[in-house]
Every structure is written in structure tokens, then in C-alpha cells.
C-alpha positions in Angstrom: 18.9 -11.1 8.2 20.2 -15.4 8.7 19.4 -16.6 5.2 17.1 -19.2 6.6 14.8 -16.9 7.7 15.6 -14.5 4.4 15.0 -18.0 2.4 11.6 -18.2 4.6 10.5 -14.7 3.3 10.9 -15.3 -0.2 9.4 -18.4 -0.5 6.5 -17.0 1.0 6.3 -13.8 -0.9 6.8 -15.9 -4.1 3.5 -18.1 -2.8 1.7 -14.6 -2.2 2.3 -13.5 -5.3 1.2 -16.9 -7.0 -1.8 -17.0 -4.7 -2.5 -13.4 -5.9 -2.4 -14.4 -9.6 -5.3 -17.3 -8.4 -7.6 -14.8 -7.9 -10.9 -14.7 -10.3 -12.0 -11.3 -11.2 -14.9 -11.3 -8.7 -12.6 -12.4 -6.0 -10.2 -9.1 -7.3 -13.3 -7.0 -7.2 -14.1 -7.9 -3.6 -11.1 -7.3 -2.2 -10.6 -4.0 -3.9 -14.2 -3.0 -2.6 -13.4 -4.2 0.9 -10.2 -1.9 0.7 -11.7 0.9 -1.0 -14.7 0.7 2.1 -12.5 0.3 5.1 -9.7 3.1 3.3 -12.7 6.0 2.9 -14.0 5.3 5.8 -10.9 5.5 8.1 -10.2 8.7 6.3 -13.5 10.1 7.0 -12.9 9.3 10.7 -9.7 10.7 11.0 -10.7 14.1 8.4 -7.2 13.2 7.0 -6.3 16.0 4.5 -3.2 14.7 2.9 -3.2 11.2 2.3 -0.2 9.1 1.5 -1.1 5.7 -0.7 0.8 3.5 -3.3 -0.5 2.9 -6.9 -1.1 -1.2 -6.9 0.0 -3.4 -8.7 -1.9 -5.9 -11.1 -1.2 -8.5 -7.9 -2.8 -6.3 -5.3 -6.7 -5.3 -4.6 -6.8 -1.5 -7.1 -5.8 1.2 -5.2 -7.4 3.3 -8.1 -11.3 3.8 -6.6 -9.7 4.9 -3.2 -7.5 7.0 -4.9 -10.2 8.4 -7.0 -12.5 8.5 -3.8 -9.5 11.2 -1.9 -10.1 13.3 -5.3 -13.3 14.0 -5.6 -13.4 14.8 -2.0 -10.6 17.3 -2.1 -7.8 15.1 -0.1 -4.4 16.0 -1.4 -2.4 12.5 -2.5 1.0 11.9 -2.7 2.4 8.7 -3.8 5.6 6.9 -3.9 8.2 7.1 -6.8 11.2 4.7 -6.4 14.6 5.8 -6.3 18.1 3.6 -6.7 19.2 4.5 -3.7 16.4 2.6 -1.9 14.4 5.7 -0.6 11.1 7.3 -2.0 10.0 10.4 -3.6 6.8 11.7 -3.3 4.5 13.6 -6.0 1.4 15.2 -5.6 -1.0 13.0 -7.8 -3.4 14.4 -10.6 -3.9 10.7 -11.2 -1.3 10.5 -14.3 0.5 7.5 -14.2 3.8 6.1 -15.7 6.0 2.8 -15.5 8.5 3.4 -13.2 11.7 2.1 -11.3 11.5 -2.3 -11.3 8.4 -1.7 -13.9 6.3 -0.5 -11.3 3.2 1.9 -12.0 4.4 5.4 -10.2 2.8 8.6 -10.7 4.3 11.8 -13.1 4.7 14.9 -11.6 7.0 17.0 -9.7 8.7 15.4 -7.0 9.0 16.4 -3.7 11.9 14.3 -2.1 11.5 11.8 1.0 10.8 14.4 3.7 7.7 15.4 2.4 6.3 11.9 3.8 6.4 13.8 7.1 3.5 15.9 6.6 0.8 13.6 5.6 -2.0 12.4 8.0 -2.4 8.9 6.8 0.0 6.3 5.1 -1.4 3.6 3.4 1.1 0.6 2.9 1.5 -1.9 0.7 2.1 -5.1 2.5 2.8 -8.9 1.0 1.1 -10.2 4.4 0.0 -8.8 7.7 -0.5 -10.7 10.8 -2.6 -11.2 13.4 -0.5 -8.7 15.9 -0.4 -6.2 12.8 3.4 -6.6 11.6 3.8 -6.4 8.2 5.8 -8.1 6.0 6.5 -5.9 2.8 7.5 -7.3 -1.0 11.4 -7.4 0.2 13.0 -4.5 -1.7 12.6 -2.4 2.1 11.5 0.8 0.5 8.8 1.8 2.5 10.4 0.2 5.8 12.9 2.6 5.4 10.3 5.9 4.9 8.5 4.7 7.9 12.0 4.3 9.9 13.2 7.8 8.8 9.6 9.8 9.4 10.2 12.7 12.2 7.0 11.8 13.8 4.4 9.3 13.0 1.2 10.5 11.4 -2.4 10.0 13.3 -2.4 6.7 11.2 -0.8 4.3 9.6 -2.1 1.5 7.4 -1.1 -2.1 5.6 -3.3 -3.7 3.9 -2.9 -7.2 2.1 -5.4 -9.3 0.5 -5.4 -13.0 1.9 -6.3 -15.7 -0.6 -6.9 -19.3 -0.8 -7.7 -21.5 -4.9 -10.9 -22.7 -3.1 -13.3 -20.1 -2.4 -13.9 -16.8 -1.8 -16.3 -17.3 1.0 -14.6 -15.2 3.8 -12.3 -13.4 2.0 -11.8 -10.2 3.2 -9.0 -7.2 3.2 -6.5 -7.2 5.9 -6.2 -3.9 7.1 -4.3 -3.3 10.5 -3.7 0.5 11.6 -2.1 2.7 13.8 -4.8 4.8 14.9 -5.9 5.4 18.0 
């Protein structure tokens, strides 16, 4: 990557993140109930069976109602667990959760190595910003670039999401979710 263009990424992730911070409690709760409405109901469309999500951060919309939604409704989870050489594990989640790899929440359990990323129905991505044509632009380390690059075959659907923000109101806020189904 030309290091003006790297530079340009940074600087924007770092504003992101800063933006992210910004956010009041309600705002937080909007967005995670915007992503928890348009994650449940995109698996409901698609009956997605094995669903493939990220534990959030304290800078993103919670991840945790969605992930307690696919639960109680008998989805089978897997999520992410960081590995040095820049590729991801995958566990089945019971919803037990430990600090991981870069201090990032990952779940505990037994993991099942990268390939098993190929069997899911549904990916949900974390993503530092999404635009209008649905390319994503990740947090930088390229972790889940690389699953997606490596997959055999893509599943039914794929999804970002990223939480836009602005310090003056959150009048129009909303979830960005762009997706891969059809």
C-alpha cells in the first residue's frame, strides 16, 4: 500500500475511533438496536443456521443482543479468535468470553482452526467505515480480509456493519449495514 494512502487510512480510523468514543449512551443504544434489528432480521430471511459474528468492542454498536438473539433461537455461533500469524480461529460460542490477542474480547472454547469459516451461512464483519458502493474499510490489522480472501466459496451472505457518527446529534443516525445477499 503507497504510504500516502496507508497515512490516509490511519488518520481516518484514528477519527473513527475518536468519533466512536463521542458517542452518548443513548446514541450507543441506538446503534446497537439498529444492528441488533437489521442482523435478526437478515437472518430470519435467509434461515441462516450457522452464523459467523465478532464480539465488539467497547467502540462499536454491542454485538452481545444479536448474539444472544442467534441463541435463544438455536443458530450455532462461531466467532473469531486472533492468531500471531494474522489468520483466525473460530470457536463455537456458549457466550463465555475472555481478553484475547491486542486486548480484544474473544470467546473460550475449543477452537476449530480457519477452515471452519467455510461452512457458515452468514458472516457478520466488523468494519471501521463502509461506503456508499459497500467496500469496507476494516480496523487495519487485515484479519478478516484475509478469512474472507481464503474462504472456498462465499456463503449466502456477507455483512459489515459500522456505526457513522457525528458530536452534534443523533438525529439520523443509523447502522451501516451493506450485504452480499441476493
Amino acid at each position: 500500500m503507497p504510504s500516502e494512502v496507508g497515512n490516509e487510512k490511519r488518520a481516518l480510523r484514528a477519527q473513527l475511533r475518536e468519533r466512536r468514543r463521542q458517542m452518548t449512551s443513548t446514541e450507543r443504544d441506538e446503534a446497537a438496536h439498529g444492528l441488533t434489528s437489521r442482523l435478526t432480521e437478515l437472518v430470519a430471511n435467509h434461515d441462516a443456521s450457522r452464523v459467523a459474528c465478532y464480539l465488539s468492542t467497547v467502540d462499536e454498536p454491542t454485538t452481545r443482543p444479536f448474539l444472544q438473539w442467534l441463541h435463544a433461537n438455536d443458530r450455532q455461533v462461531l466467532l473469531p479468535v486472533s492468531r500471531n500469524d494474522g489468520l483466525l480461529d473460530w470457536v463455537v460460542s456458549d457466550g463465555t468470553e475472555t481478553e484475547g490477542l491486542f486486548g480484544l474480547p474473544e470467546p473460550v472454547g475449543e477452537l476449530l482452526g480457519p477452515i471452519a469459516i467455510n461452512d457458515v451461512d452468514l458472516i457478520v464483519v466488523p468494519a471501521a467505515a463502509v461506503d456508499q458502493g459497500g467496500m469496507r474499510m476494516g480496523w487495519g490489522r487485515g484479519y478478516f480480509d484475509k478469512t474472507l480472501g481464503s474462504m472456498e466459496a462465499c456463503p449466502r451472505s456477507t455483512l459489515w456493519c459500522s456505526t457513522p457518527s457525528s458530536s452534534t446529534s443523533s438525529r439520523g443516525r443509523s447502522t451501516t449495514c451493506r450485504s452480499t445477499a441476493s
